[in-house]
C-alpha positions as CSV (number, residue, x, y, z in Angstrom):
1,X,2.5,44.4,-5.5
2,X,2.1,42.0,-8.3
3,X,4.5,39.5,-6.9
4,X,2.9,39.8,-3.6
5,X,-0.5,39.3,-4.4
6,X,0.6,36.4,-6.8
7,X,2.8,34.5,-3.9
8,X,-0.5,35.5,-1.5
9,X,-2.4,33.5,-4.1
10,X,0.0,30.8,-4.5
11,X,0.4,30.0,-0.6
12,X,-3.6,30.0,0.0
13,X,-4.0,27.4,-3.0
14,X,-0.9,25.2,-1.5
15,X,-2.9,25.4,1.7
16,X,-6.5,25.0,0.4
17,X,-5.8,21.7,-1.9
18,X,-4.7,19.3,1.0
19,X,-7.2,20.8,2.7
20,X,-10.0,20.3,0.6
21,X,-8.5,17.3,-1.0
22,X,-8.9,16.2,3.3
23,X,-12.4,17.7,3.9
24,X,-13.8,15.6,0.9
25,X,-12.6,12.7,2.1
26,X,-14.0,13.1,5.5
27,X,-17.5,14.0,3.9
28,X,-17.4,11.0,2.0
29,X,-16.3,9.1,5.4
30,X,-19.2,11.0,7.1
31,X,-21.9,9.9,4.4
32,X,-20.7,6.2,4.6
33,X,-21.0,6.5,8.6
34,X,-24.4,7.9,8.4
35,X,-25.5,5.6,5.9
36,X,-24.4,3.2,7.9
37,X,-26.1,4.1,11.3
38,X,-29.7,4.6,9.4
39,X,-29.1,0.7,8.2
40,X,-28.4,-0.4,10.8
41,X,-31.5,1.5,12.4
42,X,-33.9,0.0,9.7
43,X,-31.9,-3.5,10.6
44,X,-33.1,-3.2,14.0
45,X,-36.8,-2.2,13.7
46,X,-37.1,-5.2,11.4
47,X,-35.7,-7.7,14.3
48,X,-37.8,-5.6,17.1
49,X,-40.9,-6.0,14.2
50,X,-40.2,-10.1,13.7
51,X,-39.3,-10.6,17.4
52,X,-43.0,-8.9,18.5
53,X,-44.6,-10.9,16.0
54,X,-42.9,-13.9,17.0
55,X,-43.9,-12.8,20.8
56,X,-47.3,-12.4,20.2
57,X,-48.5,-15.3,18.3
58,X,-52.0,-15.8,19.6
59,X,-52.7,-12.2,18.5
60,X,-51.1,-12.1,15.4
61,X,-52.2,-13.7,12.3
62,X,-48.9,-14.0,10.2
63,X,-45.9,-15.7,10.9
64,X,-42.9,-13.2,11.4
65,X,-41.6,-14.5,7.7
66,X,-44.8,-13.3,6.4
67,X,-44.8,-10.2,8.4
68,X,-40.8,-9.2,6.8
69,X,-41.9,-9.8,3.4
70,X,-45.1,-8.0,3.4
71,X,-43.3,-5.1,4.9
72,X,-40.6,-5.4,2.4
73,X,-43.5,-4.9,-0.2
74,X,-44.9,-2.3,1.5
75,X,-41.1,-0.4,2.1
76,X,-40.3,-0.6,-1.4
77,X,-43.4,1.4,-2.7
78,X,-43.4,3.7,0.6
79,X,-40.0,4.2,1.6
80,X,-36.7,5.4,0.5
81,X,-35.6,2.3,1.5
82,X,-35.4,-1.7,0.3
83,X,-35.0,-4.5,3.0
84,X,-35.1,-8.6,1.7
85,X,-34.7,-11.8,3.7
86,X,-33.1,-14.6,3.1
87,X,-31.5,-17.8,3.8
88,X,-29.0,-19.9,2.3
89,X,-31.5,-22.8,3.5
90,X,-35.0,-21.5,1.5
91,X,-38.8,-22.3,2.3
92,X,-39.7,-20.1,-0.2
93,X,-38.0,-19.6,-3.3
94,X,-39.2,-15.3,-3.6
95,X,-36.4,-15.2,-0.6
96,X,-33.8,-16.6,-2.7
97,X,-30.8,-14.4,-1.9
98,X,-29.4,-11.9,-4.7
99,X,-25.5,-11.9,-5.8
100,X,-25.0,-9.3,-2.8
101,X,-26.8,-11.4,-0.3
102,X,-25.2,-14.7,-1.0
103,X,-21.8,-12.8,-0.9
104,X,-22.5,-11.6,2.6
105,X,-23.7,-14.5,3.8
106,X,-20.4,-16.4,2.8
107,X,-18.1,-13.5,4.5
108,X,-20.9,-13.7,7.7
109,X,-20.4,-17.5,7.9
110,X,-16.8,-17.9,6.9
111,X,-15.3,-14.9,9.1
112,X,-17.7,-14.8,12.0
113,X,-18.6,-10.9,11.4
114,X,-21.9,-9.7,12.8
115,X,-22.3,-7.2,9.4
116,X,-21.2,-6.6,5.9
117,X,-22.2,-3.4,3.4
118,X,-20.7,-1.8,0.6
119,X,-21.1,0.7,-1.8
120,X,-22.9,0.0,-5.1
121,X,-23.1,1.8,-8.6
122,X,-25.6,1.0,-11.0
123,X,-25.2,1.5,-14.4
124,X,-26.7,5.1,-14.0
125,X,-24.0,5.9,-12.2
126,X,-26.5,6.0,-9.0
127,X,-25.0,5.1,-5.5
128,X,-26.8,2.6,-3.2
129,X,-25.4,1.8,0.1
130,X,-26.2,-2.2,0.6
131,X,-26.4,-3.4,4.5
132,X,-26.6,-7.5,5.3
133,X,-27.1,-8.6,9.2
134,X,-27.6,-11.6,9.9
135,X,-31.2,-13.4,11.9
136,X,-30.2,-15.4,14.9
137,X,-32.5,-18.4,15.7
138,X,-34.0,-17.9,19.7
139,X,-36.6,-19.3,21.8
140,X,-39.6,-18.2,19.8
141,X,-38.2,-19.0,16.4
142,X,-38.1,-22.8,17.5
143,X,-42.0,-22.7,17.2
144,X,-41.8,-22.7,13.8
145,X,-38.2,-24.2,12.6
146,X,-38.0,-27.0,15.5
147,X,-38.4,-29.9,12.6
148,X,-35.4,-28.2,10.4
149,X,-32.1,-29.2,13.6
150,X,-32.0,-25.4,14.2
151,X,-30.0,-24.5,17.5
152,X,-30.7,-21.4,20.1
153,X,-27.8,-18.7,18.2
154,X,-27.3,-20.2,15.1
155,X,-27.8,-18.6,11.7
156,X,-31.1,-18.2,10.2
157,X,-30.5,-16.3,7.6
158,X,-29.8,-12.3,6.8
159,X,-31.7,-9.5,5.8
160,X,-30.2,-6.5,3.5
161,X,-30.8,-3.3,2.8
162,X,-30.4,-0.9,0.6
163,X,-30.7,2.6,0.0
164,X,-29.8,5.8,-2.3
165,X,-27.0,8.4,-0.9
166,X,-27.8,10.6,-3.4
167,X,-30.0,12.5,-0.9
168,X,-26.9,12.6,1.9
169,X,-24.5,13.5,-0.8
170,X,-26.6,16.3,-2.3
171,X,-27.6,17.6,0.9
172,X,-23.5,17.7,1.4
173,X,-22.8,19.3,-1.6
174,X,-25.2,21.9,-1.5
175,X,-23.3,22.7,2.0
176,X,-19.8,22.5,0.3
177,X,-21.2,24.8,-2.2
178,X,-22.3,27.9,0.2
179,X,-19.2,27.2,2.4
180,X,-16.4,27.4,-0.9
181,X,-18.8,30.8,-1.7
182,X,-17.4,31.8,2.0
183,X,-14.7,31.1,1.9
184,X,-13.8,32.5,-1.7
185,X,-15.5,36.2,-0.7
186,X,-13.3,35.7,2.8
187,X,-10.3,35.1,0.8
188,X,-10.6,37.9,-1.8
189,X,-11.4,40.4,1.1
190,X,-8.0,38.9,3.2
191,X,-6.0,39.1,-0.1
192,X,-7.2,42.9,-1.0
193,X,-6.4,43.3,3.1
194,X,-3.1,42.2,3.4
195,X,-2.1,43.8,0.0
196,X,-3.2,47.6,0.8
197,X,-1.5,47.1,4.0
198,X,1.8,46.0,2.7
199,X,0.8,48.8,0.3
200,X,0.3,51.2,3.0
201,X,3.4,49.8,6.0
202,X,6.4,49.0,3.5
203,X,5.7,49.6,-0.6
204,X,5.0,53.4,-0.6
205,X,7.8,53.9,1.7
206,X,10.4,51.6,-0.6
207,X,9.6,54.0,-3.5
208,X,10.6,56.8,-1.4
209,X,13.8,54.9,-1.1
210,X,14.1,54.1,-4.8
211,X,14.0,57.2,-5.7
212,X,15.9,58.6,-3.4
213,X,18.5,56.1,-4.7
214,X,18.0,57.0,-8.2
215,X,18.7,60.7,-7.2
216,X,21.9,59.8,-5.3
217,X,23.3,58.0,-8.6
218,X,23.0,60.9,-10.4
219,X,24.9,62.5,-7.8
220,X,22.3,64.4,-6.1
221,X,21.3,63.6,-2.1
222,X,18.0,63.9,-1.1
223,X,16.2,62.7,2.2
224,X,13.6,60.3,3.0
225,X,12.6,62.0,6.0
226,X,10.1,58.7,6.9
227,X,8.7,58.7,9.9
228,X,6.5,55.2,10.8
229,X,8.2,54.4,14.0
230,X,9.5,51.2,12.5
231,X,12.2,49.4,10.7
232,X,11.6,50.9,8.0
233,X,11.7,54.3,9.9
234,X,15.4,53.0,10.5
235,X,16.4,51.8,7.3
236,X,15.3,55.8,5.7
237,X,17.7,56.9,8.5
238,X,20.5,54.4,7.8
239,X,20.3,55.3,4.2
240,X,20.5,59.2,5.0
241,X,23.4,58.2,7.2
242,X,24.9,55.9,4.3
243,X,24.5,58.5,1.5
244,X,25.7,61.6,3.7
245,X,28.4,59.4,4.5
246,X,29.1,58.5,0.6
247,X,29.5,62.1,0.0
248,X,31.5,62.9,2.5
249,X,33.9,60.5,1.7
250,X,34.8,60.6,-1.7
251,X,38.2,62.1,-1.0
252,X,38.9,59.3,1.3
253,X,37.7,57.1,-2.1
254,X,40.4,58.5,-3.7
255,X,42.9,58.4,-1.4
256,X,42.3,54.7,-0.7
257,X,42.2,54.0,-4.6
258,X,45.6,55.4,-5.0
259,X,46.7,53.3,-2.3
260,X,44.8,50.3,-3.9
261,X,47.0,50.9,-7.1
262,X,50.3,50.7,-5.4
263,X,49.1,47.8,-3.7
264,X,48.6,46.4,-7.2
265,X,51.8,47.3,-8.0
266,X,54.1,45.5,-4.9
267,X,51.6,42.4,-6.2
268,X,52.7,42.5,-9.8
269,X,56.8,42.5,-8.4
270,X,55.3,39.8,-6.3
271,X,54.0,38.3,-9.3
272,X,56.7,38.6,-10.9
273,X,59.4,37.1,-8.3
274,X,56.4,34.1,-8.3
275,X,57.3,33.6,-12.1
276,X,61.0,33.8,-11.6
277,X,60.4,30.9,-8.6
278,X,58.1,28.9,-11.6
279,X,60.9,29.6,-14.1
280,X,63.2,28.1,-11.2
281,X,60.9,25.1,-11.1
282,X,60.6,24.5,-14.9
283,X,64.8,24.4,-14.7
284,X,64.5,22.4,-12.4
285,X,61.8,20.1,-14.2
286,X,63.8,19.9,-17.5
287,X,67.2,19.3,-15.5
288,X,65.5,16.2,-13.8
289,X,63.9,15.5,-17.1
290,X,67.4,15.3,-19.0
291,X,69.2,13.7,-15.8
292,X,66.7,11.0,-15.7
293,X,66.8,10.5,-19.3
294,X,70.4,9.3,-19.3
295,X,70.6,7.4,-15.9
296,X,67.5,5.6,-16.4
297,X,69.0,4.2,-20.2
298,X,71.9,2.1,-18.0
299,X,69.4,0.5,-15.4
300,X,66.8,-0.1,-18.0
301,X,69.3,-1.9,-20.5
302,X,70.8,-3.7,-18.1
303,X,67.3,-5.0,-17.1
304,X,66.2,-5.8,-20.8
305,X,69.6,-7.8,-21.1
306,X,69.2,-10.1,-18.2
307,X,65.6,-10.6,-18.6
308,X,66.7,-12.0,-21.8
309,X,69.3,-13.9,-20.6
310,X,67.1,-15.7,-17.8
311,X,64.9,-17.0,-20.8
312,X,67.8,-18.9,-22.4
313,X,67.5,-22.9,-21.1
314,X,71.5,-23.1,-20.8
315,X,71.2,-20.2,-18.4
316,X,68.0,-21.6,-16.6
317,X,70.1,-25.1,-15.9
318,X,73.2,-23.5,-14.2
319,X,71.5,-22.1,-10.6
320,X,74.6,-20.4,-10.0
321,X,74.1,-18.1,-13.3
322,X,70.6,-17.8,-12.2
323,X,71.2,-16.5,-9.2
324,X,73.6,-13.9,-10.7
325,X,71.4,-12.7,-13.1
326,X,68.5,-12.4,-10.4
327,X,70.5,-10.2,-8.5
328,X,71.8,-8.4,-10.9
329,X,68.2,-7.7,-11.9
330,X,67.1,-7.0,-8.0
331,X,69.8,-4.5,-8.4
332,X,69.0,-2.5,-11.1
333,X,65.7,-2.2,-10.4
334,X,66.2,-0.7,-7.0
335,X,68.7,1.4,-8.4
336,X,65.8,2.7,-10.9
337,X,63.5,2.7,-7.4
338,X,66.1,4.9,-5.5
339,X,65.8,7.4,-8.7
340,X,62.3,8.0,-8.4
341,X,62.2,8.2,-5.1
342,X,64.7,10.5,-5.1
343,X,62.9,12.6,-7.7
344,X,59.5,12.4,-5.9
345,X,61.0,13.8,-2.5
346,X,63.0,16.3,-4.2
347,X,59.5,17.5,-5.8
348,X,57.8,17.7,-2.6
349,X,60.6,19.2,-0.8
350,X,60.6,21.8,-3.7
351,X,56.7,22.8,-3.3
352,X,56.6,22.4,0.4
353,X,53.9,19.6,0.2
354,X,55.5,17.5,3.3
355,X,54.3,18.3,6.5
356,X,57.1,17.3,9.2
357,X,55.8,15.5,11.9
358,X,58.1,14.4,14.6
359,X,57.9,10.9,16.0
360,X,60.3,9.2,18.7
361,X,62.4,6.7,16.6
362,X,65.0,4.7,18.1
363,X,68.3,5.1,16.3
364,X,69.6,2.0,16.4
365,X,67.2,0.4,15.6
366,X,66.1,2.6,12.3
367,X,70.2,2.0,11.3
368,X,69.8,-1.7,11.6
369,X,66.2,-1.6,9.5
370,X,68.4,0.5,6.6
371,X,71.3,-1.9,6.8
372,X,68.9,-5.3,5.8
373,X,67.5,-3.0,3.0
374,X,70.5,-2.6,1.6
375,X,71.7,-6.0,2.3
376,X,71.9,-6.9,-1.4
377,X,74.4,-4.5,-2.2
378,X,76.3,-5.0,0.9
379,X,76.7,-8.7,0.2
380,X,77.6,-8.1,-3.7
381,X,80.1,-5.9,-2.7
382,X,81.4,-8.4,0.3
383,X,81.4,-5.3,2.2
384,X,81.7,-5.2,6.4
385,X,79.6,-2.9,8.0
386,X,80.9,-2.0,11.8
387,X,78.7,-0.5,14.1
388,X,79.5,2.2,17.1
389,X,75.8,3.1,17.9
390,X,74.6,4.5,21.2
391,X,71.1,3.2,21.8
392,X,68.7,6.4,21.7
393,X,65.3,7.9,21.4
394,X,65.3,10.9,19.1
395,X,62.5,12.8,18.1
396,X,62.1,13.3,14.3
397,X,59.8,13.2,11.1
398,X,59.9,9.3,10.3
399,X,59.2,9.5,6.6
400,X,62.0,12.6,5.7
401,X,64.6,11.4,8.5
402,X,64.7,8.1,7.2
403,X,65.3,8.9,3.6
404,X,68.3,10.9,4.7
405,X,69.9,8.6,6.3
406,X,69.5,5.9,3.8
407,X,70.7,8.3,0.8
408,X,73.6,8.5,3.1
409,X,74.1,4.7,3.6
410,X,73.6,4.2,-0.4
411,X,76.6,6.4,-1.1
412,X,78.9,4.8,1.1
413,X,77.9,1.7,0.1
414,X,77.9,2.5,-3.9
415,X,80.9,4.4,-3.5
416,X,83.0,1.8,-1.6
417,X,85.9,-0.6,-3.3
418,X,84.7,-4.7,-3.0
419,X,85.6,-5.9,0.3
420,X,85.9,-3.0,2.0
421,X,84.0,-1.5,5.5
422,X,81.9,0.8,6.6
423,X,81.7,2.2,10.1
424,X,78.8,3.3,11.4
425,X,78.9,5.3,14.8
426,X,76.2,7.4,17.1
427,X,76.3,8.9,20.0
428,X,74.8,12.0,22.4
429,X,77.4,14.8,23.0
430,X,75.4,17.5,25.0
431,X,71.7,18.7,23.3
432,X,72.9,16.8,20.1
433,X,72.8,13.6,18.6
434,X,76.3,12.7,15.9
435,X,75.6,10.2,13.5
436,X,79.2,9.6,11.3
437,X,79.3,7.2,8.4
438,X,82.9,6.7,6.8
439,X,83.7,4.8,3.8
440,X,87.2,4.0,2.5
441,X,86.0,4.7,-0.9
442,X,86.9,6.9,-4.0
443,X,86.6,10.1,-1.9
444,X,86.0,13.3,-3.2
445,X,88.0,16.2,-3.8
446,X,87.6,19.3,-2.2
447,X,86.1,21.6,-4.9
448,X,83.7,18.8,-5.4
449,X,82.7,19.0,-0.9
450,X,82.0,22.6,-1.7
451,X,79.2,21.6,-4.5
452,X,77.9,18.5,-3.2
453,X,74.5,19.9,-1.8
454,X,73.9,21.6,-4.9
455,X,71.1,19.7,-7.3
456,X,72.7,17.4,-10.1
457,X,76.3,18.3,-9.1
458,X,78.3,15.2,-8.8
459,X,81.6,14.3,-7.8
460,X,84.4,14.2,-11.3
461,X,85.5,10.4,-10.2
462,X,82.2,9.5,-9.8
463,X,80.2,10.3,-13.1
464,X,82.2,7.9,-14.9
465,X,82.2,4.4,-12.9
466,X,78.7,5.0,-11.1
467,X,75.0,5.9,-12.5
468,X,73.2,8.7,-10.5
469,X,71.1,11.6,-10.5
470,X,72.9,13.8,-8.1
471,X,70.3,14.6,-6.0
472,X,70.6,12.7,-2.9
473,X,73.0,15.0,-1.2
474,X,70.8,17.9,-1.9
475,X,67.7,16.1,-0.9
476,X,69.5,14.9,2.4
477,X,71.1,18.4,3.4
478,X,67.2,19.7,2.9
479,X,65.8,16.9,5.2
480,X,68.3,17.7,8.1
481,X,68.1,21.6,7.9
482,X,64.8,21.0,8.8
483,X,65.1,19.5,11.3
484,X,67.3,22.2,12.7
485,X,70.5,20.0,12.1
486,X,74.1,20.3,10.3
487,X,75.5,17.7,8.2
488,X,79.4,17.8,7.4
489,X,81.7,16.4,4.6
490,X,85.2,15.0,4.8
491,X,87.3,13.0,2.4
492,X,90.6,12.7,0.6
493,X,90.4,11.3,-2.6
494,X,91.0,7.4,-2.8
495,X,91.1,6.8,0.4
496,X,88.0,7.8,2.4
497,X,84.9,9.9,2.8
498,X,83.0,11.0,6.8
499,X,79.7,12.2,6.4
500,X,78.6,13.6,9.9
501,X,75.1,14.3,11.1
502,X,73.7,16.6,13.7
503,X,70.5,16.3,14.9
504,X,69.4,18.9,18.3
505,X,67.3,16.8,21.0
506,X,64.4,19.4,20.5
507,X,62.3,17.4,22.8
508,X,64.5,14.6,24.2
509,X,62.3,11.5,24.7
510,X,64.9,9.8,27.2
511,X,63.9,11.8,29.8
């Protein structure tokens, strides 16, 4: 109830502050327009006073001048009210204008306005509303003021007045005062309202709730038995239905705890196979870690050595050495490349982070793209590449498919004897596509086929003469299983090696 009455209280005074803060300003807007209709009701008596005087000549004594001034006088000891004229061209000094007056006549003159006031505070902290209009010169002022080159419309002069709001302002307050007693005694009476009737519809009703909550955690049920019709009539039957329901279910509790535990324990041997996969992994981590760490010395050395060689002047003035040493460079750098790339695919093949998405890709033209890649090591080795390949359309995952059959190209080249060939041949035989790449090479031997997929296993001949990791093969026989394909090994040592590649036309794009 606290909490209701205090947001209650909160929410009317985040409503009544704008709207007070709103209300003032509008009765301060209100005085000023009041004020400013009763000026500009004294303005016009004054002119309707002058102009009859001025009208009526023969049967009045005083001039209209006269006439303003000696009911200014007469205002100021009578009246709540001051009026002066003045001119900014003066017959009579006693209508010289004040600091107010010679302010309004500039602003009348200079910006053509028809009226100026303001609001003025004395230093009694008394406001005075101050009203200036000017006096237009007509027929019957040229009686008088024909020998001073006045015109029909033009200026005269002004006259101001000025007046006390406290009286407006008081009268306001004293209204503001009844109507925030109002509305306070309203308020207090809608605040003690709305409480007993949340009181009455909802709070006594909750307690019956609570404590038949209380009872049911001490293991005893007892019912509401509420009755109002409402929702809350159907929340006290929901919780009868909820706790009779509680109670008879607690064997079924049981029964489904028991089965939560042997849950728990199939997910612990999951667990545990999990950890067995991360041991996996970590092998696997440390065996690239250790393979790395000696193929990457070779590379790396050889890099430092040329580098330094290609800053020695006697090797800078023979171009041909240059160029050897460049190459040499371009070389071991790739090879260092291929290494990591190798590594980075193997480590998302290994977590499954590649999603395979299969574009069309021509074949022949993805062989010719691999063969200028590897055009350095082709020409170093003065090898010939000869090429068989049917023009097709297959449809595969460009990133994975194309590593595959680069790792492939690599090894032929790597492994082949200077001045040697390579063939290169493709064709469609029924829902496949054959891909064969055969290198007269150092072979392999047959135990060695068997392993060759395997991570890190490389060939006996080959771990001497030729830096690797021994992952390509294993990274490539991944790449084409899942793609649904077969890949296939044949060689005799010193004398050749066929890798064969079968791809299924899934979704042949030539049709």
């Amino acid at each position: 109830m606290s909490k209701i009455i205090l947001i209650i209280c909160i929410v009317v005074s985040i409503v009544s502050i704008p709207a007070i803060t709103l209300l003032w300003k509008n009765q301060q807007k209100t005085v000023r327009e009041q004020a400013h209709i009763r000026a500009q009701a004294i303005y016009q008596m004054i002119v309707v006073t002058r102009q009859w005087v001025a009208d009526n000549r023969e049967a009045v004594d005083p001039v209209p001048a006269v006439v303003t001034k000696e009911l200014a006088k007469y205002a100021d000891h009578m009246a709540t009210f001051k009026f002066h004229i003045t001119s900014d061209r003066l017959v009579n000094p006693e209508n010289a204008p004040n600091n107010f007056e010679k302010y309004a006549l500039k602003k009348i003159e200079n910006d053509n306005l028809l009226e100026y006031a303001d609001v003025h505070i004395d230093d009694n902290k008394n406001k005075f509303y101050r009203y200036a209009a000017p006096l237009y010169i007509n027929q019957s002022c040229l009686a008088c003021h024909d020998n001073q080159d006045y015109r029909i419309d033009d200026v005269r002069g002004l006259i101001s007045i000025e007046f006390p709001l406290e009286e407006m302002e008081n009268s306001i307050a004293s209204s503001n005062k009844i109507t925030s007693y109002a509305v306070i005694i309203g308020l207090i009476i809608l605040i003690a309202s709305i409480s007993f009737s949340i009181y009455m519809l909802v709070i006594r009703h909750l307690r019956t709730l609570q404590k038949a909550a209380d009872a049911m955690r001490l293991g005893i049920r007892e019912e509401t038995n509420i009755e109002t019709d409402d929702e809350i009539e159907n929340l006290s039957l929901a919780f009868d239905q909820m706790s009779l329901q509680i109670v008879n279910n607690e064997e079924i509790l049981k029964s489904n705890l028991q089965q939560a535990v042997s849950k728990y324990i199939d997910l612990v041997k999951e667990l545990e196979l999990k950890n067995e996969k991360l041991d996996s992994l970590n092998k696997l981590k440390s065996d690239l870690l250790d393979s790395v760490a000696h193929e990457i010395r070779t590379p790396l050395t050889k890099i430092l050595s040329y580098s330094e060689l290609l800053n020695d002047e006697r090797v800078l003035r023979q171009s041909d050495m240059r160029e050897k040493f460049t190459l040499a460079l371009k070389h071991n750098v790739n090879v260092l490349k291929n290494m990591f790339n190798d590594i980075i695919t193997l480590s998302r093949l290994e977590h499954d982070q590649h999603t395979y998405h299969h574009i069309p890709i021509q074949i022949e033209y993805l062989i010719q793209d691999l063969i200028y890649n590897n055009e350095i090591d082709i020409i170093s080795k003065n090898l010939q590449i000869m090429q068989h390949i049917e023009p097709y359309t297959i449809n595969v995952d460009g990133e994975t498919f194309s590593i595959a059959i680069s790792n492939i190209l690599s090894n032929a080249i790597k492994y082949s004897k200077e001045n040697g060939v390579i063939e290169i041949n493709g064709r469609k035989e029924n829902n496949n596509y054959i891909l064969t790449f055969k290198d007269y090479g150092i072979g392999i031997t047959q135990e060695d086929i068997l392993k060759l997929f395997e991570r890190f296993h490389r060939g006996a001949n080959a771990k001497k003469e030729y830096p690797g990791t021994g992952l390509g093969l294993s990274i490539v026989s991944r790449i084409i299983k899942a793609h649904k394909g077969n890949i296939e090994i044949q060689s005799e040592l010193n004398k050749y090696t066929i890798v064969t590649v079968t791809i299924p036309l899934i979704n042949d794009c030539n049709k």
